[in-house]
N, C-alpha and C positions, 0 to 999 in steps of 0.2 A: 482304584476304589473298588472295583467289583470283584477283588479279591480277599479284601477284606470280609466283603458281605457274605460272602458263601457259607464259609461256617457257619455264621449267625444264620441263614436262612436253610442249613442242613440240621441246625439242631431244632429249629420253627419244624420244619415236618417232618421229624422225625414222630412228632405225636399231635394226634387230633385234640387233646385236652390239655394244650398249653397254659402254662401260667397268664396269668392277664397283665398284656401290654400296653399302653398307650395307644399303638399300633394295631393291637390285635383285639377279633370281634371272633368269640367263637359259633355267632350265624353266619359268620363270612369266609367261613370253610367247610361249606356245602353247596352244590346247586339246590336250591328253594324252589322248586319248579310246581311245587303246589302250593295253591294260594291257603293259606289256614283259615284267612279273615273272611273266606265266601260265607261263610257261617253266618245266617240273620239276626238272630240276637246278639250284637256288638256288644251287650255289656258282659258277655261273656271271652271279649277277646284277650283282656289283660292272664286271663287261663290257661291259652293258648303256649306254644310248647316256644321255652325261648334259653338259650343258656347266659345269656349277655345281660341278664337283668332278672331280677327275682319274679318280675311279669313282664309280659308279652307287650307292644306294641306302643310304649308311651309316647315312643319319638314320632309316632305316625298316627297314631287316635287317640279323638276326645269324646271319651262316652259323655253324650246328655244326662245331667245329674234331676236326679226324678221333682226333686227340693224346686228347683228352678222352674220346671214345670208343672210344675200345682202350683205356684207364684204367677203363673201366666195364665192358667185356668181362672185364677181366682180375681185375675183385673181383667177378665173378658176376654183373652187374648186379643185385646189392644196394642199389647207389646208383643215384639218378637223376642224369640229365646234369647237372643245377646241383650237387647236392651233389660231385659227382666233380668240378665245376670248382673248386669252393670247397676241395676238398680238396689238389685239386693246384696251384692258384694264388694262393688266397689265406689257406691255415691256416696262423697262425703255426710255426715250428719246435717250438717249444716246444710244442703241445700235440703233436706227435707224438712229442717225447720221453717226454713224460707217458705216452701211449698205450703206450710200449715197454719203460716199467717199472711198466704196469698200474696207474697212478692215475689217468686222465685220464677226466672227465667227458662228453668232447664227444659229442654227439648222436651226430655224423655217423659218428666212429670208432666207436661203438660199435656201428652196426648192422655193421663189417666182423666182431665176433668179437672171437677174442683179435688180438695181436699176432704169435702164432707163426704163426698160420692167413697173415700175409703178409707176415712179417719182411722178405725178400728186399728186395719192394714198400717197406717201410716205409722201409726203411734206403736206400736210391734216394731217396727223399721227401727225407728228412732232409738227405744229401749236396745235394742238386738244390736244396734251398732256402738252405742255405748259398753254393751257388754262386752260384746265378741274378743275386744281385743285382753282381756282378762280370762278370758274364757279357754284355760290350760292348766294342767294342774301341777302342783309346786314341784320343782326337781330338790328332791334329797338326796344329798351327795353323799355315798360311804366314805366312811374314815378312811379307807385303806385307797379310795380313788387317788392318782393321779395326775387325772385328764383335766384338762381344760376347762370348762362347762361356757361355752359361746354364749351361756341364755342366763348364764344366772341372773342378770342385773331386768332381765325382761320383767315383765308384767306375771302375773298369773292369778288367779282366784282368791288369795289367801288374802292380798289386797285391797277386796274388797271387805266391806264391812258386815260379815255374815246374816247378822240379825236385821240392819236395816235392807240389804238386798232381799230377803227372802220375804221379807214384811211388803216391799214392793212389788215384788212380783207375784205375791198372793192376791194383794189389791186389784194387780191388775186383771189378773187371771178370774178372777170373780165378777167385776166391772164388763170383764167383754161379754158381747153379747154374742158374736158370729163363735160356732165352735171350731171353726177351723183354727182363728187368732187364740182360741183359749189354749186348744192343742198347744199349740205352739209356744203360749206362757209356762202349760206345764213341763214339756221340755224343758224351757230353759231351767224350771225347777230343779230339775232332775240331774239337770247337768252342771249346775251350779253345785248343788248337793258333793256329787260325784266327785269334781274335780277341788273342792276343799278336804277332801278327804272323810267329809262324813257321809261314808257307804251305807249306812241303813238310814241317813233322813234320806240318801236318795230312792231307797228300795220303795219308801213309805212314801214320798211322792209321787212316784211312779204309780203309785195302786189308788193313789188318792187325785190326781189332778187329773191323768192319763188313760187310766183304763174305763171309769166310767164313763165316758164320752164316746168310746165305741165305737173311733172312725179309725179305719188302718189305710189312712192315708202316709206320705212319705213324713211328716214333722214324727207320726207314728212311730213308724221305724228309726228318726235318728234317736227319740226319746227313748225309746228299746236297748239302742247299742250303748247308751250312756247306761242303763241299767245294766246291761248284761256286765258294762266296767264295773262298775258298783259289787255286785257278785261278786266278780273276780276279786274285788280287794276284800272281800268278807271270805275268800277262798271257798266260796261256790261251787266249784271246777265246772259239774256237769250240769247248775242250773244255767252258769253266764254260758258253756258250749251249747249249748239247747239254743239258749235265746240268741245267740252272736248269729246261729245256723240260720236262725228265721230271719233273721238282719241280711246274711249269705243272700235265701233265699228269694226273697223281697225287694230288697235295693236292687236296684243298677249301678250307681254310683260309688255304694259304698263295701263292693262286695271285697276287693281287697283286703282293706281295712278288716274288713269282719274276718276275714279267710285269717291274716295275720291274728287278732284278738284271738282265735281256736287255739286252746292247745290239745290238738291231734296229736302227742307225741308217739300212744300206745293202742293196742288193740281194743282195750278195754273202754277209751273213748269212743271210739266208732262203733263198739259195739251200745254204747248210753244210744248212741246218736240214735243206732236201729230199732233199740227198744222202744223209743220215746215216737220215731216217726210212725205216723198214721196213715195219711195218703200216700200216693203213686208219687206225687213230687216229690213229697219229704224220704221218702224212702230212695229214687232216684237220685237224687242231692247226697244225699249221701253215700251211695256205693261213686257217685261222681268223685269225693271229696281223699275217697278209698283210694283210687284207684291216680287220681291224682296226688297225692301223696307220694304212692308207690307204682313207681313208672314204670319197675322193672317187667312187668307182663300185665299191660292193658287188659287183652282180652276175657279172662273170667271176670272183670266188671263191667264189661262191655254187657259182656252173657247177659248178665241178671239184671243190668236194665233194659236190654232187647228184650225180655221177658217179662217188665215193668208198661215197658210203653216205648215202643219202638219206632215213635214221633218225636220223641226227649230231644229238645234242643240241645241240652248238653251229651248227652250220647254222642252230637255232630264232634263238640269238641272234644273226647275223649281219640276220635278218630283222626281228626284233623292231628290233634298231639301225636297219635301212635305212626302216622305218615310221616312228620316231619324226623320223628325219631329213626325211620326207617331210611330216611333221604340222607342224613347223616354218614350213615352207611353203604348205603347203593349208591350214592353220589356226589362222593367228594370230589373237592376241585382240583384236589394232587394225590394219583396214586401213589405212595412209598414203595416203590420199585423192591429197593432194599429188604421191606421188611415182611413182603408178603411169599417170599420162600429163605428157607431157615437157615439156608449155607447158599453163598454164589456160586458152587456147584450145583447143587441142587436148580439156581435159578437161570446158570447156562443150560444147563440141560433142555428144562421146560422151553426156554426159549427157540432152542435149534429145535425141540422134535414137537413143540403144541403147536407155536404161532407161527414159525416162518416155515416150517418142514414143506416140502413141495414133491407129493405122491408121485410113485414112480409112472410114466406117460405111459396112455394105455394106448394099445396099436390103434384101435378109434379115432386116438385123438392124433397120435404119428399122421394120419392122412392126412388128416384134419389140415393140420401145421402143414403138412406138404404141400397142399393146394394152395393154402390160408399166403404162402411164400409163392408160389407161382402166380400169384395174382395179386400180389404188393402188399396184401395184408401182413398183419403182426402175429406171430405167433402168442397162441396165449400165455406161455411162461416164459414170453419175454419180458426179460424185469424193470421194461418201465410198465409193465401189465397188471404187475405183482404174480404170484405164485400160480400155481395152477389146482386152487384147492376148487371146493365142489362149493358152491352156494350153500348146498346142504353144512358143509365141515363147517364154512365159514359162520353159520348161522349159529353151530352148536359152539361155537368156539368159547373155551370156558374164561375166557380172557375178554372178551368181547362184554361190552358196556351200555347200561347198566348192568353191577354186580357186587353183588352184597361181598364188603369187607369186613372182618371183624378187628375191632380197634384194642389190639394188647395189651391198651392204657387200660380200659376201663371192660373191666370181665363181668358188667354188666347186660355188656352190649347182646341181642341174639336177633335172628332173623324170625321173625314170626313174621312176615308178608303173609305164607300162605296161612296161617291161622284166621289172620285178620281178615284176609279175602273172602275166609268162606265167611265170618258173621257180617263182612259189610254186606255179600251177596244174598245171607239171607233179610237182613235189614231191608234193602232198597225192595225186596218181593212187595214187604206189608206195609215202609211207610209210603206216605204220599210225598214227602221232598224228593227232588230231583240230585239233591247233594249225594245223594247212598248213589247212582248212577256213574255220578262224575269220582266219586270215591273209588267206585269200582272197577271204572276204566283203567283210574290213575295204578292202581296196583297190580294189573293185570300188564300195564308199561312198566315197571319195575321189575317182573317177572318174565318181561321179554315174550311176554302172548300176545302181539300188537293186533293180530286177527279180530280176538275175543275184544281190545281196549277199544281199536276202529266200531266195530258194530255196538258194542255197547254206546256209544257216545253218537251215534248216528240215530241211537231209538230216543234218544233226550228231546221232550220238546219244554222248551222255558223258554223268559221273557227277561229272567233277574240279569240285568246288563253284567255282572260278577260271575254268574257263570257261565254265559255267555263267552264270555273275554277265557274264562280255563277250561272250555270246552277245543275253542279256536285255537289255540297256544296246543292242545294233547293232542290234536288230528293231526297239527305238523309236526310236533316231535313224535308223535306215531310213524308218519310217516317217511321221514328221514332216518330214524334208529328199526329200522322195518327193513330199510332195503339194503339183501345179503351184499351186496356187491357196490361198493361205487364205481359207477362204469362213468365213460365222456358223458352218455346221454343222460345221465342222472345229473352231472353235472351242470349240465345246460338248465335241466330245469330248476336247480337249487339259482343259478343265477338268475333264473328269468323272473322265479317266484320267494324266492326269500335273499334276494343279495342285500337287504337292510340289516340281516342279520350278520351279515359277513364285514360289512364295511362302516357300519357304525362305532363310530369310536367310544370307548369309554367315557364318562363323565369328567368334566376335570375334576381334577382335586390337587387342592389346596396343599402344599407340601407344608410342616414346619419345621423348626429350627432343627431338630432332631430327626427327622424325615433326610431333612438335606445330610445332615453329620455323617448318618452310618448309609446313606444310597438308599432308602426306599422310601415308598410312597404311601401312604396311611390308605389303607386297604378300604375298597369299596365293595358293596352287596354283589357277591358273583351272577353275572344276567344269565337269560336265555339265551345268549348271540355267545357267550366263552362256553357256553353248554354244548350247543352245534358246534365249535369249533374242536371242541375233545372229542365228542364225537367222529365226528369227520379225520381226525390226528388215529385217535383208535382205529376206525375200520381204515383206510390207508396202510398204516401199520400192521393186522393181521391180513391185510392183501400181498405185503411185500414191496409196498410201493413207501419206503421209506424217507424220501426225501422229501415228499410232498407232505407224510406225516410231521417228518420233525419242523416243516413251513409251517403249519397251519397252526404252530403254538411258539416257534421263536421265529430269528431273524441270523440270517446267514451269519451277520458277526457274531451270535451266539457261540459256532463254532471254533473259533477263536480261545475257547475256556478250556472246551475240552478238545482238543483234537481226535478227530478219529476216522481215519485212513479210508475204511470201506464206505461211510456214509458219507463221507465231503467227494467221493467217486461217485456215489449215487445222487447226490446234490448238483455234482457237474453237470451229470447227467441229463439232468432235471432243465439245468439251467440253459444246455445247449439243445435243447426239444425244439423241434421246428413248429410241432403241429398241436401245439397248447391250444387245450377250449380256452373258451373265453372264461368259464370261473379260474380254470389256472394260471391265465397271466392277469387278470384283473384282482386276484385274491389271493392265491398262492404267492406267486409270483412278485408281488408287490415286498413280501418276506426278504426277497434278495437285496441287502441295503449295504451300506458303511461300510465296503471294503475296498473304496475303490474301485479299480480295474478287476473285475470278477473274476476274471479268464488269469489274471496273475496271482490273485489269491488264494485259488485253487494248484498253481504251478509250484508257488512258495510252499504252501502246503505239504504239498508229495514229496519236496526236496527236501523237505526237515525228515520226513519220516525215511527216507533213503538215507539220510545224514545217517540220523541214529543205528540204520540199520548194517552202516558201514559199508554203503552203495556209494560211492562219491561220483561215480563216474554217469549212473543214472539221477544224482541230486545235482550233477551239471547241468544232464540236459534238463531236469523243470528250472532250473534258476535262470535259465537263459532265456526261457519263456516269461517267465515271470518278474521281468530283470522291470517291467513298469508297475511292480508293488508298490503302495503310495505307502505301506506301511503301516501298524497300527496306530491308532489314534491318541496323541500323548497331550490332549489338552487337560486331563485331569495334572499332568507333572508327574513328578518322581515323591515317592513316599518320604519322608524324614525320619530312620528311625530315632532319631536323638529329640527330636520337638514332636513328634506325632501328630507332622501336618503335612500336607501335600504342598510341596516347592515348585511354584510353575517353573516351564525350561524357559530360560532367557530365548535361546537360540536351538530351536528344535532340531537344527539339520546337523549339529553335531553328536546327537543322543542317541543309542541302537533306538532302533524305529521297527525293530523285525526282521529289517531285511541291511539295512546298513551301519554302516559303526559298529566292527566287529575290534576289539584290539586284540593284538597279535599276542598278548596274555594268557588267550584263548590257548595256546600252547603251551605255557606255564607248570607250574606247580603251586597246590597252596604252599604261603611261608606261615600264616595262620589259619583260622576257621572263622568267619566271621560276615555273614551275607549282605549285611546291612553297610558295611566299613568299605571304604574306596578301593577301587580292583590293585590298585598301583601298592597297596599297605596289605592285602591278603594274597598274592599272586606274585611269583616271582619270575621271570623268563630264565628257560634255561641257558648257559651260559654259551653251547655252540650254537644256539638259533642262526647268527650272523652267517653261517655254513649257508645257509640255505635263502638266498635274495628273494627268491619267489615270496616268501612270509614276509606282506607288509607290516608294516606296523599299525595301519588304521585299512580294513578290508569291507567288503560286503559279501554277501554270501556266497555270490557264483565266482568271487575272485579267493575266497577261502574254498571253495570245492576244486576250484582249479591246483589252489597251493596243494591240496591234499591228492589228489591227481600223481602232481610232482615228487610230493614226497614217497606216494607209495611204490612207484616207479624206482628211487633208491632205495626205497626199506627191500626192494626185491633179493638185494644185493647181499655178500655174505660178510661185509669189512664194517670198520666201528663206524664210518658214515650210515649205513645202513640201520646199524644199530641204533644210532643218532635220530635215523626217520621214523623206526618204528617207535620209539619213546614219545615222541613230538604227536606219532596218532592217536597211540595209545593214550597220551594226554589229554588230546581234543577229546575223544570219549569218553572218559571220564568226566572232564571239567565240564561237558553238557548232559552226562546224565543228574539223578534226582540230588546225587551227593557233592557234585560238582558248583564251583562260583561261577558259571556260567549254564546253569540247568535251564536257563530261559530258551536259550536261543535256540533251537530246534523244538520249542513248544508254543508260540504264539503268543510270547509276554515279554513285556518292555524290561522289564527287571527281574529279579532272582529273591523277592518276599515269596512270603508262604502262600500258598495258593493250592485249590487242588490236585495239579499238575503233580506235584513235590507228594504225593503220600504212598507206600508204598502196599497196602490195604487193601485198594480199589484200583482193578487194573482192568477189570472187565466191563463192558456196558451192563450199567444194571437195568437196563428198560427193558419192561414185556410187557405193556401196555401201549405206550406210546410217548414221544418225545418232550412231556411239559415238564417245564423248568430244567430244561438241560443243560444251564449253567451252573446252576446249584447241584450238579449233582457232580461226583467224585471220582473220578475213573482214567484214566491212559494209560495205552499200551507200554509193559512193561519196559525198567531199561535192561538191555544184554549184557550184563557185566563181563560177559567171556570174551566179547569181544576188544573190549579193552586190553585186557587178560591175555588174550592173543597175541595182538602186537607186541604187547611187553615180553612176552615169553622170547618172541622173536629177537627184540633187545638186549636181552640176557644170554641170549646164545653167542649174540659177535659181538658185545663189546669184552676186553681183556681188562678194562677200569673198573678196580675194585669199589670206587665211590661210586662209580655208577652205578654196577650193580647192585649196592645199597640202595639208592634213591628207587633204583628200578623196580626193585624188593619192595622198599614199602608202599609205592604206588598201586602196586597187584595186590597189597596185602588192602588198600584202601578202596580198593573194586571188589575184595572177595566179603570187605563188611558188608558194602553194596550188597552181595547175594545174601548173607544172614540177615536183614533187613527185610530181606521177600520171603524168606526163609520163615521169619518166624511170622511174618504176619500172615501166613496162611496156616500158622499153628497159632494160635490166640489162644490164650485160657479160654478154656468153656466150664463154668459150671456153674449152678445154683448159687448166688448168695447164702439160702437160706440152708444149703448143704448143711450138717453139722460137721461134714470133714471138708468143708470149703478149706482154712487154711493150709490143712495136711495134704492135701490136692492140688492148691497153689504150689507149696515147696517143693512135692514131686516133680510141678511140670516145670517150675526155675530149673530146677536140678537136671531133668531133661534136656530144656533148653539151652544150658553153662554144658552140657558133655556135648551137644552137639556142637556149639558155635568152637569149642577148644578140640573136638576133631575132624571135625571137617570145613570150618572156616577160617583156620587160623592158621594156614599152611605156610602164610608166605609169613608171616611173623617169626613162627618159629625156627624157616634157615634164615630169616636177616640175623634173630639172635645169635643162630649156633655159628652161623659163619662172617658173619659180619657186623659182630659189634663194637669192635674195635677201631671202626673206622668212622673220620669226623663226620662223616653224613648219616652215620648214627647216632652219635650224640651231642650232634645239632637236632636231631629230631625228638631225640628224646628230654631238650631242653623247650622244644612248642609242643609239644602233643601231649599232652597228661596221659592220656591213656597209653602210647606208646612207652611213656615214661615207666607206668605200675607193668606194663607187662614184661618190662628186660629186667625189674628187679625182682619179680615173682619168680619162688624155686620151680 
């Protein structure tokens, strides 16, 4: 199964601005490490900076709607806010008829009293519920629509009987005595008007029921927004932008709504908006509305309201917004190795000489280490130490995290930290909030001046429990992304003083049907605890202390996907440490899982990479260490390519496991091509195998390193036996590297599907950051196709059978595609799309690519042809190989 996912989750990050998944939340491909919502006016949070939703926060706040609360002022606050919302939005009519002819039971009414005590009140209820549910205006569907319409059969205004509603609600609105209930008749005027579509009675209601009463209480402002609609269908533009703004500005509840109702599409609107504003608010509201709008460079609206009034609660959230867009940036939860140097040359390079480079030792330090050894200490560039760089290096290390990425998707993206620092720095001088402070610290931690974040957040004094909580939270990630080095002693105290962060497990979650299908788990909000733990993976990593890096973000069976030689050596390493603190076997250490017998896992290991490397005699002795490998774990089954479903194994102990259940096929030749189809119908054994008793027919590894042992001890020889041995290794090489029906087996996989292992693209580690998601990533050391190549060469020297050497022909000719394979994937098209000689450039570099692969990789093709195509083992082959086929008829 978890070969299948790779792909899927190489092409997830390969870019921050994924399409939208079921699965996928684009807030939850960032560490969030600043709170947005500390901001006191809540009703400004839905503004707040969110890409998952066209507003910020619904799944986690509910602004108090202002309507509700004038409803509670105005019955004494007798009721609390929920009961006055239940009264007003969701109690049936009927129990307040009940209540008005003094039968009704209900709780809630009865803490208001009698009925008389707020008849006015009551009878408004009553009317208003009757309405409401009418209270929408008609959908008029275009000819040319399609779609559905969910609502057509609903209710809406037209329903009603225009003349007698408006005749009633005039009555009413006359008859009241309190103005607050008249407000409230005229409203419904207004909105009644509105939503029948006649837009000037509503305009003319509005100026007649509404404005002389002269209260700009909240029924005020909904009766406003129902005008400012009104406008809009009389195509007003910048009367209904004017008023929706003062709606904006006003409401709490309803500021979405209004924000939506603007159309801000042009410059010319914001510029109505500036003309028309008078005060500091209205004028701030609006560079707010600017600058939100257009995200792409915050700070010259920042400017001009720090020069408005530089207490503006929403100035907080223009800030808040330009951080999290920042965080984005500075703090994703998966470096793309791949994509932040522009050739894996380019990004081996950096990596031998930025991050792991180790200065050459200065006689200083030669004592140093001399003494450091005569007294049982460790030298410092001994590499379970990490490198011997300088605090200083380590500090400047440009790799080193937090670090502003720039996202290739979207070429909006720019670093303006330090712009913003300096206006939050002048901000927090003149206002009085404590927010500009904790603002200031936070960006001065993103620029890696923890000195400057420490002491600013040390001069804070507040009581708001909010920031309080992101003051506490920046002094420890100050001071954990602060210290150059993680030494043992650092380590003790991360254990002593924050191991909740280390050993708190994620939140469950709920997997579903499709979760389980393709292997993953529907993504949850990245914490502060997976933030420490990148951290900690990173500086490990430019320490040189690699094995504890790629711990602190996978698990040993990780290794398993990718193999890789030098760090499962530093992992051993790691593993057989006598003198582990306590955070590295309680926390690191914990990482070592699911492979069984550790000490053989590691053994198996080094014996595949010795296999491959054509070492047999050194892939004896790890296999004979490792001879108690319990083998990979095959409860997932074997794939199906014909049903595309996983077939549990009846009986596991006959299936390759890793390490056993090798068939002696493994010597073979393909008769077809085909990875998915049974080894016995693509694999054919050669026909003197029986020469050679040592090759079982059913082996495990250290009894196939033995047989290869044996064989190569004949291949020494100069007689067609010999010839016979080198053919048989030259096979196993092949048939286990990437081209081969046996490519699993010297790479840490139960079967021979597509997998990263199998590509021939990605052969170096692409990590310069550090080790997360090291499964998903694409990389193993290459395979040697000469080595194959070799042995056969040697076959073709002593055997005198001319079939032979046909078959022996084209098996070098099918290790020499192997090298065009490598060949051209380190020459890849490079060019622009948008070239205008992109095609004429493509042609060229085919035409390139066709001269080279027909003179330097088609050698062994062209003497099977010239000398042996006459022979049945040639045209058997060119009745299964198509392309052997096109190439002996081509002139």
């Amino acid at each position: 199964m978890k070969k299948i996912i790779l792909s899927a989750a190489l092409l997830f990050f390969m870019s921050s601005k994924v399409s939208s998944c079921s699965w996928y939340d684009p807030d939850y491909e960032y560490f969030n490490l600043f709170t947005q919502s500390i901001i006191k006016d809540k009703s400004y949070l839905p503004f707040l900076h969110t890409l998952s939703n066209r507003f910020y926060g619904h799944e986690h706040f509910e602004i108090p709607d202002e309507n509700i609360e004038t409803w509670q002022r105005f019955f004494g606050n007798s009721l609390t806010y929920a009961e006055t919302q239940i009264l007003v939005e969701k109690m049936p009519m009927k129990d307040l008829n009940f209540f008005k002819k003094g039968v009704s039971g209900n709780a809630i009414l009865s803490k208001l009293g009698s009925y008389q005590k707020y008849a006015e009140a009551i009878d408004y209820l009553i009317e208003a519920k009757y309405l409401e549910p009418f209270m929408r205006i008609n959908f008029v569907e275009s000819p040319d629509s399609f779609y559905y319409n969910a609502e057509e059969n609903s209710k809406n205004a037209t329903q009603l009987n225009v003349e007698k509603t408006v005749s009633a609600l005039t009555s009413l609105y006359n008859a009241a005595k309190n103005p607050e209930i008249k407000l409230r008749y005229g409203y419904q005027l207004v909105r009644f008007h509105h939503y029948t579509r006649n837009y000037e009675a509503s305009l003319q209601a509005f100026k007649k029921y509404v404005e002389p009463l002269q209260l700009k209480t909240a029924p005020y402002f909904l009766a406003l927004d129902q005008f400012a609609g009104a406008q809009r269908g009389l195509k007003m533009t910048a009367d209904a932008n004017w008023n929706f703004f003062q709606v904006f500005i006003n409401s709490k509840s309803r500021k979405e709504s209004a924000f939506v109702s603007m159309k801000l599409s042009d410059s010319a609107s914001f510029d109505n908006l500036m003309k028309r504003a008078k005060t500091s608010e209205e004028k701030n509201m609006a560079y707010f509305l600017l600058g939100f709008d257009d995200f792409s460079n915050p700070i010259p609206m920042m400017e001009k309201m720090y020069e408005i009034d530089p207490n503006s609660e929403i100035l907080k959230v223009l800030a808040a917004r330009s951080i999290n867009e920042l965080e984005r940036s500075y703090l994703p939860i998966y470096f793309n190795n791949a994509k932040d140097a522009s050739l894996s040359e380019k990004r081996t390079t950096e990596t031998k000489t930025d991050v792991a480079k180790v200065p050459e030792t200065s006689f200083w330090q030669k004592i140093k280490n001399f003494f450091s050894g005569i007294f049982g200490g460790k030298k410092s560039s001994d590499p379970e130490n990490g490198n011997d760089q300088s605090e200083s290096d380590l500090l400047k290390n440009p790799n080193r995290i937090p670090k502003f990425t720039k996202n290739e998707y979207d070429e909006t993206s720019k670093d303006f930290a330090t712009d913003l620092k300096l206006i939050t720095s002048k901000i927090k001088e003149k206002s009085n909030d404590e927010f500009w402070k904790i603002t200031d610290a936070y960006l001065a931690f993103l620029k890696k001046d923890y000195d400057e974040s420490t002491k600013t957040l040390e001069e804070i004094k507040t009581t708001n429990p909010e920031y309080l909580a992101e003051i506490s939270r920046m002094k420890m990630l100050n001071k954990i992304t602060s210290q150059p080095r993680i030494t043992p002693e650092f380590e003790d105290d991360l254990y002593k003083n924050y191991k909740e962060f280390f050993v708190a497990k994620a939140p469950a979650i709920e997997k579903d049907s499709t979760a389980d299908h393709f292997g993953y788990e529907e993504y949850h909000a990245p914490s502060t605890s997976e933030f420490l733990k990148d951290i900690l993976a990173n500086r490990y990593f430019l320490q040189g202390e690699e094995a504890k890096s790629f711990l602190m973000n996978n698990q040993l069976s990780d290794l398993r996907y990718n193999p890789n030689l030098d760090l499962a050596k530093k992992l051993e390493a790691f593993f057989n440490k006598n003198d582990k603190t306590q955070f590295e076997q309680e926390i690191i250490a914990k990482n070592i899982n699911d492979v069984g017998n550790t000490a053989s896992f590691f053994n198996v290991l080094y014996g595949d990479f010795a296999m491959r490397s054509g070492d047999f005699e050194r892939a004896k002795t790890y296999y004979e260490k490792g001879s108690d490998f319990s083998g990979i774990p095959l409860s997932e089954g074997i794939y199906d390519y014909n049903t595309g479903e996983y077939v549990k194994i009846a009986d596991p102990s006959k299936v390759y496991n890793g390490f056993n259940n090798i068939s002696s096929l493994i010597f073979g030749h393909n008769h077809l091509v085909s990875y998915g189809s049974p080894e016995n119908e693509m694999m054919k054994a050669e026909k003197f195998v029986p020469e050679f008793p040592f090759i079982k027919a059913n082996m495990n590894k250290l009894e196939l390193s033995a047989g290869l042992l044996q064989l190569k001890k004949v291949a020494a020889g100069k007689d067609e036996k010999a010839a016979k041995a080198n053919q048989l290794i030259g096979n196993l090489l092949y048939n286990t590297s990437a081209l081969g029906f046996y490519r699993h087996v010297f790479v840490m996989d139960i079967d021979n599907s597509n997998g990263p292992k199998y590509h021939f693209d990605k052969t170096d580690s692409p990590f310069q950051f550090y080790y997360k998601n090291y499964s998903s990533n694409v990389f193993i050391a290459p395979d040697n196709f000469d080595l194959a190549i070799g042995f056969y060469k040697k076959a073709l020297q002593n055997t005198l059978d001319k079939e032979q050497k046909a078959r022996i022909l084209f098996q070098m000719a099918s290790a020499e595609q192997g090298k065009y394979y490598q060949y051209e994937a380190k020459n890849t098209f490079n060019a622009n799309y948008d070239d205008p000689d992109w095609s004429k450039k493509q042609d060229e570099w085919m035409k390139n690519m066709d001269q080279s692969k027909n003179q330097k990789y088609r050698t062994y093709f062209v003497e099977l042809k010239k000398n042996y195509a006459e022979t049945q083992t040639s045209k058997g082959l060119q009745g299964t190989c198509s392309y052997y086929d096109y190439f002996m008829k081509k002139n």
